[in-house]
BAMI-17627 format. One record per atom (N, C-alpha, C, O, CB): residue number from 1; residue in three letters; atom name; x, y, z. Coordinates in steps of 0.2 Angstrom, whole numbers, plus 5000, padded with zeros to 4 digits. Each point is the difference from the previous one (the first is absolute). Glycine has a CB too. Example, Ala and Ser with C-alpha at 12.3 -4.5 7.8 and 13.67 -1.06 7.14 Angstrom:
2
1,ALA,N,5066,4972,5039
1,ALA,CA,4996,5006,5000
1,ALA,C,5004,5006,5000
1,ALA,O,5005,4999,5003
1,ALA,CB,4986,4995,5003
2,SER,N,5007,5011,4990
2,SER,CA,5004,5006,5001
2,SER,C,4996,5005,5003
2,SER,O,5003,5006,5001
2,SER,CB,5003,4991,4989
***
This chain:
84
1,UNK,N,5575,5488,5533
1,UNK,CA,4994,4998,5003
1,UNK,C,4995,4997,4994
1,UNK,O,5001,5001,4994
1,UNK,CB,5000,5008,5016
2,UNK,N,4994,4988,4994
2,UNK,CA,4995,4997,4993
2,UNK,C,4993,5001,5003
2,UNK,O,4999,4997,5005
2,UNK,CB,5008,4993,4990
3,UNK,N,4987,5013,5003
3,UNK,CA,4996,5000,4999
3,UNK,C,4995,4996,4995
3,UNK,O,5001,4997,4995
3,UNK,CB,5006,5012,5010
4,UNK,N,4986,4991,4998
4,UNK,CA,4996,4997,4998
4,UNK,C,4995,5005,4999
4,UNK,O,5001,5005,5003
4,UNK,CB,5003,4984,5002
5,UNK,N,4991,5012,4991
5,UNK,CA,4992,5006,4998
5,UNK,C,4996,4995,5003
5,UNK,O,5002,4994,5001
5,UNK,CB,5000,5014,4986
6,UNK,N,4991,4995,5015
6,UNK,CA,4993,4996,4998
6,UNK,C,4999,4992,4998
6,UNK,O,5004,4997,4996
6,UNK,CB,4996,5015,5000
7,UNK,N,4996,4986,5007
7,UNK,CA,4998,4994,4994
7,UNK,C,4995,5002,4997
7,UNK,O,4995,5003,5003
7,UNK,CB,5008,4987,5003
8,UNK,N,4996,5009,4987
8,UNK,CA,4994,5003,4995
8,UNK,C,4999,4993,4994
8,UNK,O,5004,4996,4998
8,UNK,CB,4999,5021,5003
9,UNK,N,4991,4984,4999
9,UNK,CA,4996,4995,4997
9,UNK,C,5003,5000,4991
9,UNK,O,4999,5005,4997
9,UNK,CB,4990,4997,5013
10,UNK,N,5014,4992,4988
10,UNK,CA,5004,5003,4991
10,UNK,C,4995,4995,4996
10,UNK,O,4999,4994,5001
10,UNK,CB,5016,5009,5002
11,UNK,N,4983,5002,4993
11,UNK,CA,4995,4998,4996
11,UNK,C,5002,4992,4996
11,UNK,O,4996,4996,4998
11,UNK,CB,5000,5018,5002
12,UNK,N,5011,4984,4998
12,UNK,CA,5002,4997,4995
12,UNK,C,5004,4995,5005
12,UNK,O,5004,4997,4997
12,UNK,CB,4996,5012,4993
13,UNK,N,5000,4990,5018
13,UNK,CA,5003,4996,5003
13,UNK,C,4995,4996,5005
13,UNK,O,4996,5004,5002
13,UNK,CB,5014,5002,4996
14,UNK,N,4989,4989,5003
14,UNK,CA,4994,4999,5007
14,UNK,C,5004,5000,5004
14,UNK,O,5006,4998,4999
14,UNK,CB,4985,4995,4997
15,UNK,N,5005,5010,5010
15,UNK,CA,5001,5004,5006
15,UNK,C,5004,5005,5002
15,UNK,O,5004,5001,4995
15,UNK,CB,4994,4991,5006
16,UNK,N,5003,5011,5002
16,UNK,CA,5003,5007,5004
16,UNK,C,5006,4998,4998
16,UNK,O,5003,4995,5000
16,UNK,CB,4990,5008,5010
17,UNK,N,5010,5005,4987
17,UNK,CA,5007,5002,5000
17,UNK,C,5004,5004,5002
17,UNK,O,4996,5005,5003
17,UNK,CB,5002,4992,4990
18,UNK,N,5008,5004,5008
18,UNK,CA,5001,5007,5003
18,UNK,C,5007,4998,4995
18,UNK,O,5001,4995,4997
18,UNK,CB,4993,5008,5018
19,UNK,N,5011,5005,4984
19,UNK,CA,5007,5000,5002
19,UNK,C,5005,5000,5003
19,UNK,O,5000,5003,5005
19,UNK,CB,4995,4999,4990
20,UNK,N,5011,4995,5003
20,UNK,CA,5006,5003,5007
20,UNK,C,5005,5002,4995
20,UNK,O,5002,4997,4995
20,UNK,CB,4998,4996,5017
21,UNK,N,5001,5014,4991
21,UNK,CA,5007,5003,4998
21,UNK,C,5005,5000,5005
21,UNK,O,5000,4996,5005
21,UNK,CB,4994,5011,4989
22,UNK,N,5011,4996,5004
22,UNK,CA,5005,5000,5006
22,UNK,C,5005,5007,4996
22,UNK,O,5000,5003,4995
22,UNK,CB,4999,4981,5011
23,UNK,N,5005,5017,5000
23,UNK,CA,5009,5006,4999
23,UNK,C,5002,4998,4995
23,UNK,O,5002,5005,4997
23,UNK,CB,5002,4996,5013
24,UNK,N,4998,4992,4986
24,UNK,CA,5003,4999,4997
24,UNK,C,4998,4993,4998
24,UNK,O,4997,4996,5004
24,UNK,CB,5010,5012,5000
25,UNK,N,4997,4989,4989
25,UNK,CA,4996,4994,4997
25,UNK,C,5004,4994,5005
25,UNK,O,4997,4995,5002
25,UNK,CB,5001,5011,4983
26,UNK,N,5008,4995,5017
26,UNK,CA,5003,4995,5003
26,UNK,C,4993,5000,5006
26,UNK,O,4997,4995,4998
26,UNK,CB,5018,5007,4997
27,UNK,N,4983,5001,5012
27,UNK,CA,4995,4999,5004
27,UNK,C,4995,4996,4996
27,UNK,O,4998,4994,5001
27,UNK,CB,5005,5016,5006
28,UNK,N,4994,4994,4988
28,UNK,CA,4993,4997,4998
28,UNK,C,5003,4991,5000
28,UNK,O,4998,4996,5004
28,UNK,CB,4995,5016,4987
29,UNK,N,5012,4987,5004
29,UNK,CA,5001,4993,4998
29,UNK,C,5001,4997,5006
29,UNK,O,4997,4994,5000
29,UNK,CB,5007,5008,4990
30,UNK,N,5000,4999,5015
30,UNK,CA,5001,4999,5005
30,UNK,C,4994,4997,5005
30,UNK,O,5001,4995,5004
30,UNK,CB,5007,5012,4992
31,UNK,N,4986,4997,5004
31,UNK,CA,4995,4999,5005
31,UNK,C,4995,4993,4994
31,UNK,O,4997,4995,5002
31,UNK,CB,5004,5020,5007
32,UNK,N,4999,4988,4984
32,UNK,CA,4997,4996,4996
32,UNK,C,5003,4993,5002
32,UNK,O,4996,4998,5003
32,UNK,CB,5002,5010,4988
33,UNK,N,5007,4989,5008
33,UNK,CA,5003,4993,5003
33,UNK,C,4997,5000,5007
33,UNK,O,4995,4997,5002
33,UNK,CB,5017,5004,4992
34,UNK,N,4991,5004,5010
34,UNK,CA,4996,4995,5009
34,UNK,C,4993,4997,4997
34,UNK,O,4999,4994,5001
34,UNK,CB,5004,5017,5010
35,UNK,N,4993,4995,4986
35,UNK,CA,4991,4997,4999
35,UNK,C,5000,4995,4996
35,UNK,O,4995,4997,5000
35,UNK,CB,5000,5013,5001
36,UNK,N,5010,4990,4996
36,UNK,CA,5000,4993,4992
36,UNK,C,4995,4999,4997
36,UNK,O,4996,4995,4999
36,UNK,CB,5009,4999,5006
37,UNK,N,4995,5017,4990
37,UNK,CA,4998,5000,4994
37,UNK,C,5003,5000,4996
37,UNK,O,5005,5004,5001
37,UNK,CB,4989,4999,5003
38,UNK,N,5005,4995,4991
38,UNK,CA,5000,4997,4994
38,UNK,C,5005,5007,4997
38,UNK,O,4998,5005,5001
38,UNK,CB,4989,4986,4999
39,UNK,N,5019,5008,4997
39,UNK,CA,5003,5006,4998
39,UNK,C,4997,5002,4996
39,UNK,O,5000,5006,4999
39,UNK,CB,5008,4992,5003
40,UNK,N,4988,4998,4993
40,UNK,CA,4996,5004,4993
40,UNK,C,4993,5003,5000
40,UNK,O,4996,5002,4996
40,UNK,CB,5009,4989,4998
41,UNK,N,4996,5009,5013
41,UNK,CA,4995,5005,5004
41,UNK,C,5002,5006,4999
41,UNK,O,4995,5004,4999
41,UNK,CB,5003,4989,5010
42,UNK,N,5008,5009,4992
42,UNK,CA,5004,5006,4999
42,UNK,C,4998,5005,4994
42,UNK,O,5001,4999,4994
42,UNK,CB,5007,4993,5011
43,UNK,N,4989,5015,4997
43,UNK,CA,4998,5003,4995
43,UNK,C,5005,5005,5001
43,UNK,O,5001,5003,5005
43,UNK,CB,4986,4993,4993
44,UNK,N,5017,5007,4993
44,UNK,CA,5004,5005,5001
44,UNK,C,4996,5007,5000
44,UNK,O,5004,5004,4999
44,UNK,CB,5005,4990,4995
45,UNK,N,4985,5007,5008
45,UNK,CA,4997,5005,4999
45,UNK,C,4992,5000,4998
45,UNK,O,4995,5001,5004
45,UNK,CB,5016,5002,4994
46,UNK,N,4988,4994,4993
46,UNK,CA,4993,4999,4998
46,UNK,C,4998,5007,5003
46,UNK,O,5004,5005,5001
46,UNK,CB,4993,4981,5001
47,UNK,N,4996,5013,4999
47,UNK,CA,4997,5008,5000
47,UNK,C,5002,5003,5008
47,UNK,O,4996,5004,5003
47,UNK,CB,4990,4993,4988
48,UNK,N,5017,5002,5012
48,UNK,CA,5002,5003,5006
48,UNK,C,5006,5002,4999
48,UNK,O,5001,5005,5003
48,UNK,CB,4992,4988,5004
49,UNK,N,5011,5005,4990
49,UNK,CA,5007,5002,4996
49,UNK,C,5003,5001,5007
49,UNK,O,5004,5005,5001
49,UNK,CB,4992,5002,4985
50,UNK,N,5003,4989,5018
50,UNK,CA,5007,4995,5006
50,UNK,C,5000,4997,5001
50,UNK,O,4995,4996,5002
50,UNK,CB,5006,5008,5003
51,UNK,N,5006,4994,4995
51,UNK,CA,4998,4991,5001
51,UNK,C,4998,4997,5006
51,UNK,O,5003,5001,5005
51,UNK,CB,5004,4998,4988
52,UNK,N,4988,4997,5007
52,UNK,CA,4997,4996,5004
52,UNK,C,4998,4992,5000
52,UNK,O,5003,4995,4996
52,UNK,CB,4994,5016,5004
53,UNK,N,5000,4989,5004
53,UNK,CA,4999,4992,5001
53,UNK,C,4992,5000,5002
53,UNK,O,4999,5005,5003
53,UNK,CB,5015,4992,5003
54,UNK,N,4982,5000,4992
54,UNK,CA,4994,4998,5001
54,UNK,C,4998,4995,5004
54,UNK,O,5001,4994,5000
54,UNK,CB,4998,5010,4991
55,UNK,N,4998,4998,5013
55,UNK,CA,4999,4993,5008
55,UNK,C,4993,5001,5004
55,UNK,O,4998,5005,5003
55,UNK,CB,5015,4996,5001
56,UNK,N,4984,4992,4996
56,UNK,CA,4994,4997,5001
56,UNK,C,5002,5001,5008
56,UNK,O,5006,5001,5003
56,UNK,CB,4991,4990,4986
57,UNK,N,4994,5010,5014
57,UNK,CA,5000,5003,5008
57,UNK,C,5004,4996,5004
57,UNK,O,5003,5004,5004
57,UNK,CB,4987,4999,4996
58,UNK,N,5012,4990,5000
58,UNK,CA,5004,4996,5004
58,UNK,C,5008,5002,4999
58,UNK,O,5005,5000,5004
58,UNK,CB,4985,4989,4996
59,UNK,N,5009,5013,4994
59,UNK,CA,5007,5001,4998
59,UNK,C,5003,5008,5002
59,UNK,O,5005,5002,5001
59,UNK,CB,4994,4987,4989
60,UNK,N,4996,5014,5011
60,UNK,CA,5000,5007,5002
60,UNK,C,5003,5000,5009
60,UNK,O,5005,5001,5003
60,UNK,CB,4982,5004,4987
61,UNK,N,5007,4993,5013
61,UNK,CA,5002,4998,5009
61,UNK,C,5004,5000,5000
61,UNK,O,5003,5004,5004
61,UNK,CB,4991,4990,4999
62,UNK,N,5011,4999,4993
62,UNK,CA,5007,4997,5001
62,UNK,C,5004,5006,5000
62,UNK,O,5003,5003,5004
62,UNK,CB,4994,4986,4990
63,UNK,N,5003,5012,4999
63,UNK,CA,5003,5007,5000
63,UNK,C,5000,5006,5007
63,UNK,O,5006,5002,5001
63,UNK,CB,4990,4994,4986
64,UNK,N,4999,5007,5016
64,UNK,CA,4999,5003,5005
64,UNK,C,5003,4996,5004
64,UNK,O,5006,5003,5001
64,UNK,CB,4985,5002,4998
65,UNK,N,5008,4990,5004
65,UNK,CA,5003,4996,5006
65,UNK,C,5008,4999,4999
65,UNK,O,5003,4998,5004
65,UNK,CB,4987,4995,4997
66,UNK,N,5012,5009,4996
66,UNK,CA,5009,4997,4995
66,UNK,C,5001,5010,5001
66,UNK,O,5006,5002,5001
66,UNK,CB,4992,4983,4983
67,UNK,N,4999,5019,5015
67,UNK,CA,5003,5008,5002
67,UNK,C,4997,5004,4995
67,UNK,O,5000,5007,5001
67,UNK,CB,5013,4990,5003
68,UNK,N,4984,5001,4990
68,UNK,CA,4998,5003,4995
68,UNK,C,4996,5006,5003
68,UNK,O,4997,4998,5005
68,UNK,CB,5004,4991,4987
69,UNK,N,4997,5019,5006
69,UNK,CA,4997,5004,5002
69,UNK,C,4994,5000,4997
69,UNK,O,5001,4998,4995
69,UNK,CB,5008,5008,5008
70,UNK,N,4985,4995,4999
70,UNK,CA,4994,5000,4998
70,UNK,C,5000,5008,4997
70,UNK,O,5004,5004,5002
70,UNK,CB,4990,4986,5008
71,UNK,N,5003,5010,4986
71,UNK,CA,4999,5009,4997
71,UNK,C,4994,5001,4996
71,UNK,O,5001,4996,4996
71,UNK,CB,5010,5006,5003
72,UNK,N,4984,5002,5000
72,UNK,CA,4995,5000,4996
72,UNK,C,5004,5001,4994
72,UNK,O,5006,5002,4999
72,UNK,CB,4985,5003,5009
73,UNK,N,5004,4990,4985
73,UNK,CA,5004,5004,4993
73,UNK,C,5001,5006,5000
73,UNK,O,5006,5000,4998
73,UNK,CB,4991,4993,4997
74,UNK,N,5001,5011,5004
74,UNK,CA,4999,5007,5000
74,UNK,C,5007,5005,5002
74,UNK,O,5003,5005,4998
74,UNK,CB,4984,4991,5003
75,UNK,N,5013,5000,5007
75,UNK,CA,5008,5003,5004
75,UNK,C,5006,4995,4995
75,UNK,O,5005,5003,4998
75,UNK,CB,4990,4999,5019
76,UNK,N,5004,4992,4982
76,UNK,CA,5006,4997,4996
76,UNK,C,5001,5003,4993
76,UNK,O,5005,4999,4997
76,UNK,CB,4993,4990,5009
77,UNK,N,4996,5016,4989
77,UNK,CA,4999,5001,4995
77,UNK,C,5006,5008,4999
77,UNK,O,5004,5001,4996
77,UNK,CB,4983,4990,5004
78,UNK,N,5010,5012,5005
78,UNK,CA,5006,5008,5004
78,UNK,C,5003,4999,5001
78,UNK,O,5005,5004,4999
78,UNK,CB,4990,5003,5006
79,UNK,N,5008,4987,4998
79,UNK,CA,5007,4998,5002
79,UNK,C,5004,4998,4996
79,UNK,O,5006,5002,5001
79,UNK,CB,4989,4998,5006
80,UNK,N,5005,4994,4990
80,UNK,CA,5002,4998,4996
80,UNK,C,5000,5004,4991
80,UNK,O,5005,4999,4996
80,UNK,CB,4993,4992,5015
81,UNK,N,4996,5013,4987
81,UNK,CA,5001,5003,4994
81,UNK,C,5005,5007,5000
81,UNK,O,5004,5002,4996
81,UNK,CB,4983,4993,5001
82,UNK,N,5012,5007,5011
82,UNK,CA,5004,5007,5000
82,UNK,C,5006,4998,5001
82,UNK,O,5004,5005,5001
82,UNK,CB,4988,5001,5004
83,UNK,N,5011,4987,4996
83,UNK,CA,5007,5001,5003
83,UNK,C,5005,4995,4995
83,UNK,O,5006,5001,4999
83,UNK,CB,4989,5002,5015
84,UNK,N,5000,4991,4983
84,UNK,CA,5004,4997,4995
84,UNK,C,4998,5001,4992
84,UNK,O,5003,4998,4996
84,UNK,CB,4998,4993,5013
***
């Protein structure tokens, strides 16, 4: 599955950001292509230390509409820190 957090305001990007994770790197990459972001979007971790993908509100939607799970950061942070 892939999941998306929050959109929150990033101080060093203009406009709203969120993350998507997913089960596995193959999904994330996978749904990264449907949305056609940018692979070097691709963060192996950085301070969240999972890998993610970083995606602007239109590109978040997409994501929802395409199957991605909506999750507060906080439920993706217990979930993913406790299990990977």
């Amino acid at each position: 599955m892939v999941y998306v957090d929050n959109i929150f305001e990033w101080p060093n990007k203009k406009g709203n950001w969120c993350h998507m994770f997913a089960d596995t790197r193959k999904e994330l990459h996978l749904m990264a292509e449907a949305l056609r972001v940018k692979r070097s979007w691709f963060h192996l971790g950085s301070s969240l230390k999972i890998p993610h993908y970083d995606l602007n509100e239109d590109q978040r939607l997409q994501a929802i509409e395409l199957g991605s799970i909506p999750m507060s950061t906080k439920e993706i942070l217990k979930t993913f820190m406790n299990t990977k």
